[in-house]
C-alpha positions in Angstrom: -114.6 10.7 -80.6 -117.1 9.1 -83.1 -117.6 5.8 -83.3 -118.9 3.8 -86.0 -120.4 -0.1 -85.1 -122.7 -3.0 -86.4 -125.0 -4.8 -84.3 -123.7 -7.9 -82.6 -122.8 -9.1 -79.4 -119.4 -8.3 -79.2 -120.3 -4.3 -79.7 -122.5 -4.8 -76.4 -119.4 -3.4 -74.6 -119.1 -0.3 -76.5 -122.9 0.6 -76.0 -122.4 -0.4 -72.2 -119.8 1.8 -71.8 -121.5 4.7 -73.5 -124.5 4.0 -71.3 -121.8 4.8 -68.2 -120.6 7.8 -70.1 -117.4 5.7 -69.8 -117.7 6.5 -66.0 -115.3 9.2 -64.9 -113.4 9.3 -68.3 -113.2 13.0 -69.8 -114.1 12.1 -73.6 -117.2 12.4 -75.5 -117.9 9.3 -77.7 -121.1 9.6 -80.2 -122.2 6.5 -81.2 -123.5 5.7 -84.5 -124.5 2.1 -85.7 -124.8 0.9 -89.7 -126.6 -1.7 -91.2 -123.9 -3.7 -92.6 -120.1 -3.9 -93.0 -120.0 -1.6 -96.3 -122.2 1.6 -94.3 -119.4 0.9 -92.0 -116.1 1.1 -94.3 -117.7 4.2 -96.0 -118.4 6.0 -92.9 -114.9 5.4 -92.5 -113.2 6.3 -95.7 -115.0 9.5 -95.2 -114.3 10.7 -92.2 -117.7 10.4 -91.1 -116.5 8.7 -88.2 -113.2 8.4 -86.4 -112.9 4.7 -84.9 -114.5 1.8 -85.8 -115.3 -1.9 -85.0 -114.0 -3.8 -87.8 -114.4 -7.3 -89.0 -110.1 -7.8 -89.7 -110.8 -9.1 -93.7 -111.8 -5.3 -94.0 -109.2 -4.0 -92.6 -106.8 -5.3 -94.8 -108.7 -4.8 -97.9 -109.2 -1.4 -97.4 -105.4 -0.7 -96.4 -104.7 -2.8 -99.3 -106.4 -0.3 -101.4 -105.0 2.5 -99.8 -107.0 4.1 -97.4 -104.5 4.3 -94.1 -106.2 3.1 -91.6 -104.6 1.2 -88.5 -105.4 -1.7 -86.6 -105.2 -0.8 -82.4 -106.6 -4.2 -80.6 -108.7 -7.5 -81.1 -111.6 -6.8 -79.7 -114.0 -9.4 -79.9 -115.1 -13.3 -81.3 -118.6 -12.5 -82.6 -120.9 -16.1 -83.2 -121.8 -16.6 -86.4 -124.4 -18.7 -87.7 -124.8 -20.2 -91.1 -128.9 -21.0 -91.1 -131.1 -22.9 -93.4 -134.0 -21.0 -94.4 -137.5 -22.2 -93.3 -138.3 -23.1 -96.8 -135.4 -25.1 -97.4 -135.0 -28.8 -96.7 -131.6 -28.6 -95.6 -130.2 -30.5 -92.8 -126.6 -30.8 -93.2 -124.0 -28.5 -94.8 -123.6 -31.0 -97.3 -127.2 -29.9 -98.8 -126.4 -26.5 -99.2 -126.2 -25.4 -102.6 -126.1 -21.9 -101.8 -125.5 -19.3 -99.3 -126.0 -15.2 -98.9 -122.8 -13.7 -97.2 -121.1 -10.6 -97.5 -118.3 -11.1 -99.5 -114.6 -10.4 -98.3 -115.5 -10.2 -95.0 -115.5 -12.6 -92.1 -119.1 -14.3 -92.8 -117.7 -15.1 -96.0 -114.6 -16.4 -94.6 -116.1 -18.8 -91.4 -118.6 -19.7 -94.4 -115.6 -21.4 -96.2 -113.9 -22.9 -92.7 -117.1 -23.9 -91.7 -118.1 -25.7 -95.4 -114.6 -27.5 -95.7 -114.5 -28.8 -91.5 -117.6 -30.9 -92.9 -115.8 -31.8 -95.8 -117.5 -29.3 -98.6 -115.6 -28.4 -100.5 -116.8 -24.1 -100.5 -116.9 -23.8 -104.7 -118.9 -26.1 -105.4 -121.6 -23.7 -102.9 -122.9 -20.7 -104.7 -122.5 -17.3 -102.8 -125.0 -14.6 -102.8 -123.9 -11.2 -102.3 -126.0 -9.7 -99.6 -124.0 -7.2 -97.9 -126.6 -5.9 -95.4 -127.4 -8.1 -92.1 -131.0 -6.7 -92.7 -131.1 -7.7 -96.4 -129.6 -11.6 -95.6 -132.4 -12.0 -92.6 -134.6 -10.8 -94.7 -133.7 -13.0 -97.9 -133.9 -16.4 -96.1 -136.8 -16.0 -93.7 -138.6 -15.4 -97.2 -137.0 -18.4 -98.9 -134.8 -16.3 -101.6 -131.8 -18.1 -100.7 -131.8 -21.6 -99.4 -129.1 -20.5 -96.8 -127.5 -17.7 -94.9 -124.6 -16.8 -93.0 -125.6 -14.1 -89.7 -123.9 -13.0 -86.7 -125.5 -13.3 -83.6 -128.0 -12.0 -81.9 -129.5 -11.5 -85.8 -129.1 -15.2 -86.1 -131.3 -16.0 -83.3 -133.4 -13.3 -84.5 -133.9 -15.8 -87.6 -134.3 -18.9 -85.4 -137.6 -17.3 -84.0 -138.6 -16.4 -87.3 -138.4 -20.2 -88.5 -134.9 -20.5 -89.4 -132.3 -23.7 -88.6 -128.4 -23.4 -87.5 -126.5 -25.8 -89.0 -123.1 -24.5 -87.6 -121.6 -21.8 -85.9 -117.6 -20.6 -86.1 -117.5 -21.3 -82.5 -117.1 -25.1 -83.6 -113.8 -23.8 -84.6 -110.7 -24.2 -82.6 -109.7 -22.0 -81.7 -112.3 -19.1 -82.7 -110.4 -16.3 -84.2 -110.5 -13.0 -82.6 -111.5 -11.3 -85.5 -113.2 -7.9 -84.9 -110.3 -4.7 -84.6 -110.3 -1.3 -83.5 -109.6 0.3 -86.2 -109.0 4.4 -86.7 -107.6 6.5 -89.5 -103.6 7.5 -89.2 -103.9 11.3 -89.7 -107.1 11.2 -87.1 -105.2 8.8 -84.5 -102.2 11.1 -84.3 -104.4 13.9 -82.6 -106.0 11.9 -80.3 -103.7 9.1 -79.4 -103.8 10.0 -75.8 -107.9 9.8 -75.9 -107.9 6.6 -77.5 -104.7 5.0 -75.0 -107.1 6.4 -72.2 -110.5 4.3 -73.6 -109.2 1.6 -74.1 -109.0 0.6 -70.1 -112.4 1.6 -69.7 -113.6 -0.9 -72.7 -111.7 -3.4 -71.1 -113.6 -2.6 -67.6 -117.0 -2.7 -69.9 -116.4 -6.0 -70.8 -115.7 -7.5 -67.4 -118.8 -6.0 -66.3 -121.0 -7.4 -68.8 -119.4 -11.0 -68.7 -120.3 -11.1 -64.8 -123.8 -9.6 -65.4 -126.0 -11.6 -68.0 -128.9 -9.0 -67.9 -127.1 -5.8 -68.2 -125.8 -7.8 -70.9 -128.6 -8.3 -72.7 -129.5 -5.4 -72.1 -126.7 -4.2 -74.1 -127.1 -6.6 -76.9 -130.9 -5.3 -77.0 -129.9 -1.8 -77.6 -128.0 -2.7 -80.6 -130.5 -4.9 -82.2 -132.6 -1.8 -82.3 -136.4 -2.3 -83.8 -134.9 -6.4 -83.3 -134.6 -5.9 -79.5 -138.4 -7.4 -79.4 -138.1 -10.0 -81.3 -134.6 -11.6 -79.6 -135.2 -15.1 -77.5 -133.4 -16.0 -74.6 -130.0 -17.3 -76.3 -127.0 -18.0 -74.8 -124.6 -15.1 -74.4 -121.0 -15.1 -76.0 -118.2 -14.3 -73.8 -116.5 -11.2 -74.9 -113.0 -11.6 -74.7 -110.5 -9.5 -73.4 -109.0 -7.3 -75.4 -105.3 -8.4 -76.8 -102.8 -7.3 -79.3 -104.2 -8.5 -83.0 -102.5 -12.3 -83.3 -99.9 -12.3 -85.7 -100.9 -15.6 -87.0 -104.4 -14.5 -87.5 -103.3 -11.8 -89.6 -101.4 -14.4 -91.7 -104.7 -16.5 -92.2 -106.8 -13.6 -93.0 -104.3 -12.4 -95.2 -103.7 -15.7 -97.3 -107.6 -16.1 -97.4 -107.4 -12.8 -99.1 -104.5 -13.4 -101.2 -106.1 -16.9 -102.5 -109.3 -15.1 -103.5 -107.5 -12.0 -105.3 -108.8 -9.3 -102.8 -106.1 -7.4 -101.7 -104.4 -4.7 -104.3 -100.9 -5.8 -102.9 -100.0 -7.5 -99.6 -100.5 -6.1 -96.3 -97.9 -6.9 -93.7 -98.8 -7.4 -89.6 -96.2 -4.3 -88.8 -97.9 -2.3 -91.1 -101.7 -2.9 -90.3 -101.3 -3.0 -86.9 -100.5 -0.1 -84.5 -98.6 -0.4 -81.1 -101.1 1.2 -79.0 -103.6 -1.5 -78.4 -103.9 -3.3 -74.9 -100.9 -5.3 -73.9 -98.8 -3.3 -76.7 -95.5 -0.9 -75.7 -96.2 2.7 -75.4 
């Protein structure tokens, strides 16, 4: 089983788990992490890898377009961080004028929630593509954009380095679960049975690392990679249990998309979303 991953918190328990070689379970997962969303979704589309973790705006882009690929469980709430850049003046949301984000994806879409909760209204604040996490740190450490939107641990990553939060999604209420398991349809009806059997064992990965704040870190270390030295303490995210993807999620994301013309045609729940994830009937 290859699996595909950007760094964050939330893919802690995936790297945990590999560390255990998922304990007694008989299935070889290869790990591979990409530097932004995009590496991701082409590892994807070309069978480079089989299963990935998937911000959920993604997911229904890409099915929109085509590419049949199936949703299997929430998996995580990654933070996310929209920070001033040490050059910029910026105190409030309101004195944003721009931002870097990835666009159609979820740091584009908290970036919106996030501007209108303080009453911005998210047009009148110019977005900056920057689809790499590397290329965004990068960009407002050095002052090229006034602003940026990071998940964390990157985000604290930046805070050492100078930067300022001024919000985080986890203001919002709740937080949506927004990263999926996500697998191709012609690869996921060979190995149903190997992915039915993992998913237990990602579920035991999390409770361990929610009870153990070093092994943790630990985890959250090894997927900052050449970052791993330049994290501060920073207060963990819980990873929550995985659940079946929230129909009313789906409708959100979906109508986000819909509104900003990103979808080729719509994507319904029952079609997105496969009946295999935790909680779901065999």
């Amino acid at each position: 089983m290859r699996v595909g991953l950007i760094p964050s918190e939330g893919v802690a328990a995936v790297l945990h788990g590999g560390s255990r070689q998922w304990w007694d379970l008989d299935v070889t997962v290869d790990i591979t992490v990409y530097g932004s969303t995009r590496e991701q979704e082409r590892a994807l589309e070309s069978g480079e890898t089989d299963i990935v973790f998937m911000n959920a705006l993604s997911a229904l882009i890409l099915r929109s377009q085509g590419l049949p690929l199936v949703a299997l469980t929430t998996f995580s709430r990654v933070r996310k961080d929209i920070l001033a850049s040490p050059k910029s003046d910026a105190t409030r949301l309101a004195d944003l004028t721009e931002v870097a984000v990835s666009h159609g994806t979820t740091i584009e879409y908290y970036t919106d929630l996030l501007l209108q909760l303080e009453g911005v209204d998210p047009r009148t604040v110019r977005k900056v593509e920057i689809a790499s996490m590397e290329g965004r740190l990068d960009a407002l450490i050095d002052g090229a954009v006034g602003s940026a939107m990071l998940p964390s641990p990157l985000a604290h990553v930046a805070v050492q380095r100078g930067a300022r939060i001024l919000a985080t999604n986890l203001a919002l209420d709740p937080a949506p679960r927004e990263a999926y398991l996500v697998a191709r349809e012609a690869w996921l009806a060979d190995h149903e049975d190997e992915v039915r059997a993992i998913l237990p064992y990602l579920q035991r990965s999390i409770d361990e690392l929610n009870a153990d704040a070093p092994t943790y870190r630990e985890a959250v270390a090894q997927a900052m990679g050449e970052h791993a030295a330049d994290l501060p303490e920073f207060e963990l995210t819980p990873i929550p249990d995985l659940a079946p993807c929230p129909e009313t999620t789906h409708a959100a994301f979906e109508s986000w998309l819909t509104e900003r013309g990103l979808l080729q045609r719509p994507v319904s729940y029952a079609e997105l979303v496969a009946p295999i994830g935790v909680g779901a009937s065999a």
